[in-house]
N, C-alpha and C positions, 0 to 999 in steps of 0.2 A: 482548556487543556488539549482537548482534541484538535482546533486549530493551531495551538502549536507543533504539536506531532504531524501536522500534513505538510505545514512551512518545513519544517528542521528536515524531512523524509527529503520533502519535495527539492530543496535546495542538496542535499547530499545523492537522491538519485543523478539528477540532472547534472552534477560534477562527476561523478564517479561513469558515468552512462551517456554522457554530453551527446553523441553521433548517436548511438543509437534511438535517445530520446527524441532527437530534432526530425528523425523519420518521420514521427508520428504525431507529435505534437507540435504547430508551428507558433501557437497562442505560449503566452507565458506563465497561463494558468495550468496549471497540474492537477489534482485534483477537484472534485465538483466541492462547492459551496454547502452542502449538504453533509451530514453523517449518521450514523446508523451506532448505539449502543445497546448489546445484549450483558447480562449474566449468563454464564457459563457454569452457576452452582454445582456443585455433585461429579464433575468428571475429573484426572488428574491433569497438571499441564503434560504430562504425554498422550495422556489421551486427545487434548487440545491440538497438541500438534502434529499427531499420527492425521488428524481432521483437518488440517491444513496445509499437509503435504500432501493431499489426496485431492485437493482440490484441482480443478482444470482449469491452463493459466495461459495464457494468451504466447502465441507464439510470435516473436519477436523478428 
């Protein structure tokens, strides 16, 4: 499930973001081979994502 979510991501960033992608990445690989899954129990999804717009994101 989760390698599908990186292919589908990874193939609609890189059309929608083509130039700006190819800056930075000249491999055809997008994300790392690796993933990370938590629970989130007990907070709302605004809480989720008050916590994820707060986060510090790389400048382009």
């Amino acid at each position: 499930m989760v390698n599908n979510l990186k292919t589908v991501s990874s193939r609609l960033i890189r059309k929608e973001f083509a130039t700006e992608v190819a800056r930075f990445y000249s491999k055809p690989v997008f994300w790392a081979g690796t993933y990370f899954v938590a629970s989130c129990g007990g907070v709302t999804v605004e809480e989720l994502k008050k916590y994820v717009e707060q986060q510090a994101t790389p400048r382009l």
